[in-house]
N, C-alpha and C positions, 0 to 999 in steps of 0.2 A: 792637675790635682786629682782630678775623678780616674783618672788611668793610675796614679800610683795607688788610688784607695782600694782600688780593683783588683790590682795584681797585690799588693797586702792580704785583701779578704782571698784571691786562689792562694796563695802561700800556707794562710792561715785554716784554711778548708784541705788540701793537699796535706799538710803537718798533721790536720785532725784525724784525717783516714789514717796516716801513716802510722801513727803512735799505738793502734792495738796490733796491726798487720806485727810494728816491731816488738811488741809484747809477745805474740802467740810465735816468735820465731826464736826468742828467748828462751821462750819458754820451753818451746822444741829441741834446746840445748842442754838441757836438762842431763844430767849424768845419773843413770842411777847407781852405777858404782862410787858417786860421789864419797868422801867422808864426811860421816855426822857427826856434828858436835853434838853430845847430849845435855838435852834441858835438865839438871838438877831436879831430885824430887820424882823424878817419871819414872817406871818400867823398862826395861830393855828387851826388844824385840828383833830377833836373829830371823834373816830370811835365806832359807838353803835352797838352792833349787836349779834348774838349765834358764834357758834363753825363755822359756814360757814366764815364769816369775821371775827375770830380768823385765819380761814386757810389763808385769805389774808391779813391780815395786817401786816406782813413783806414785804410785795412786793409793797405797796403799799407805805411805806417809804421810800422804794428803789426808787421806780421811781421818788419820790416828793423828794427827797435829795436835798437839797442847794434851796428846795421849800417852803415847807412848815416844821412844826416842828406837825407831825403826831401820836395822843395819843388814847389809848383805854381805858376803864376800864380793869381793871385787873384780869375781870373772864367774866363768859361767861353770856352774858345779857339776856337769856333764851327767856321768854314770856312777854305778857303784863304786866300780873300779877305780876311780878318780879318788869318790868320797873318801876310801879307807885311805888313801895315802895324803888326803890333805886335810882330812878333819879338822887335827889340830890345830893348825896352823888356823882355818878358820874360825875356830871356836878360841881361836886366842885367849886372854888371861882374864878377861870380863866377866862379871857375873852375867849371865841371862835369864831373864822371867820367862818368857816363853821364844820357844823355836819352832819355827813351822819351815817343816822340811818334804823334799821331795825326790826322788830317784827313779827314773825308770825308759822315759823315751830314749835315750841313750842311751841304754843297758839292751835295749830290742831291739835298735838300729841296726844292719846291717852293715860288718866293714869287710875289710881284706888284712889277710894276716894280721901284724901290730896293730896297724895306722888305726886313726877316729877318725878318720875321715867315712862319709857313708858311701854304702860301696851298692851294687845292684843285686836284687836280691833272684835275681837270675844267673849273678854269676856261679859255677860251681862250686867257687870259691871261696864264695865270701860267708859270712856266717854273721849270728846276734853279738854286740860286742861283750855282752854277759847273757850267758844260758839261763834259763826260768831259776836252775837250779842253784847254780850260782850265783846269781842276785838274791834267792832266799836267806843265803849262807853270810854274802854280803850285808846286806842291808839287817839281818840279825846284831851283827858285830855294830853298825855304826848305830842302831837303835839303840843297844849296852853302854855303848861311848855318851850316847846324848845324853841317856840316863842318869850319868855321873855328874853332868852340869848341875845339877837339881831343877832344872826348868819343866816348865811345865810344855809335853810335848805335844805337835800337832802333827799327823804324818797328813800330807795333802796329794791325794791320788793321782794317776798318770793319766793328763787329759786323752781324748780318742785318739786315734788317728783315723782322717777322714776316710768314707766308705769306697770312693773310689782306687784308695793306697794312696802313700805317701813316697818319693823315692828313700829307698833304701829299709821302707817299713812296709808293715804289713797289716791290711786291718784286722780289729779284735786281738791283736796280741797290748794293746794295753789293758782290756780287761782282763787278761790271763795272769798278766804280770799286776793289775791289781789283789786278784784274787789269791794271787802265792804275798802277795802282800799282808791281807789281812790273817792268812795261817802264818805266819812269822809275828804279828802283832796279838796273837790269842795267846803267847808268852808275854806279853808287855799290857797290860789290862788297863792302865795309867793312861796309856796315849789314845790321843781324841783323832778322829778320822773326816780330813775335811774330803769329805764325796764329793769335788771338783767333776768326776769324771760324768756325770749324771746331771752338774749344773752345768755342765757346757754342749751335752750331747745334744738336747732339743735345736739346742740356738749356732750347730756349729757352721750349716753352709755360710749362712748370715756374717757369721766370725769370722769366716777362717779369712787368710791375707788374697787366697787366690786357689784354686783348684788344684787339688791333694798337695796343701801345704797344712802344717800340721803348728803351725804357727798364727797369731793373730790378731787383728786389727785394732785401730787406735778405741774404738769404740767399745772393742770387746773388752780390752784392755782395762777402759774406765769401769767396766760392770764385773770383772775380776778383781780387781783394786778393791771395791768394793765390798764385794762377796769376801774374799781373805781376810779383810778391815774386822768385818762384824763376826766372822771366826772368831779372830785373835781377842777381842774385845769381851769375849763371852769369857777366853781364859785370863784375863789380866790380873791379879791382884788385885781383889777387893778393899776399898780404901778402909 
């Protein structure tokens, strides 16, 4: 009898460990391309942006829970070039409160010919997949487009790229490409400017996934999440 109450209480100790180990793997499963059903009653929040706000837009529905009903596209919004030919389509037939958008690591990258794939920025060949100049030109038009939404907009800056380089980037060309950012928004006086690039600068070895990777960590993730949350929050509709 003392050997089966034994091996009950390990079963029962074993179960206990196991039950959050299979929660945080659940959890891990997490899609944030998921679709939302929206809470009745709430704000609607549009998230534009590459794989850096793919990385936080789970956290950033966490934090706005029983806030806002918080939506992205369902792949990764790349570059300019991308934006102007799928706007639409993401901005679908919904009303939006507010949009918080962003275009630019992509538009620096380096590729070859066509492709988006990132290419070496040693090759002769390969070039930015949008020039400073034509991202200015770019991101004007899809500024005009958002505009029409009636939402209230958020443009959220192009985080760094680490100082050692990136492949297929180059550092300080996101502040270049911030900076033709904000002369393209000195026409647009309405949109609020989340200075991303300056909350992640101090804290970015700490962040980044791994040595001149321009992408980053689960941790950083939770403190971007965050940081976006209490943006978005500042412009919600006043009840």
């Amino acid at each position: 009898m003392s050997t089966l109450i034994s091996r009950s209480l390990v079963l029962l100790l074993v179960a206990g460990l196991a039950a959050p180990l299979f929660a945080e793997t659940k959890a891990a499963k997490r899609n944030p391309y998921e679709k939302v059903e929206d809470v009745a009653g709430l704000p609607r929040v549009l998230l534009i942006g590459d794989s850096i706000s793919i990385g936080y837009t789970l956290q950033v529905r966490d934090n706005l829970k029983g806030i806002a009903n918080v939506h992205r596209p369902p792949t990764n919004c790349s570059s300019t070039k991308q934006g102007l030919e799928h706007i639409d389509q993401w901005l679908g037939d919904g009303q939006w409160d507010v949009i918080h958008f962003n275009w630019g690591l992509h538009d620096l990258k380096h590729v070859k010919g066509e492709s988006q794939g990132i290419a070496d920025i040693r090759d002769p060949l390969s070039h930015m997949q949008v020039p400073v100049d034509q991202y200015m030109v770019n991101l004007e038009k899809l500024v005009t487009r958002l505009e029409k939404t009636g939402a209230t907009l958020i443009w959220r800056n192009t985080t760094p790229v680490p100082q050692e380089g990136s492949n297929g980037r180059i550092p300080g060309y996101a502040a270049k490409y911030n900076n033709a950012a904000l002369l393209v928004l000195k026409n647009h006086p309405d949109v609020i400017v989340d200075d991303m690039w300056s909350f992640v600068k101090p804290n970015q070895d700490k962040w980044k996934t791994s040595k001149g990777n321009v992408h980053f960590n689960s941790g950083a993730n939770e403190e971007l999440g965050k940081h976006v949350a209490e943006v978005i929050q500042t412009a919600l509709p006043k009840k």
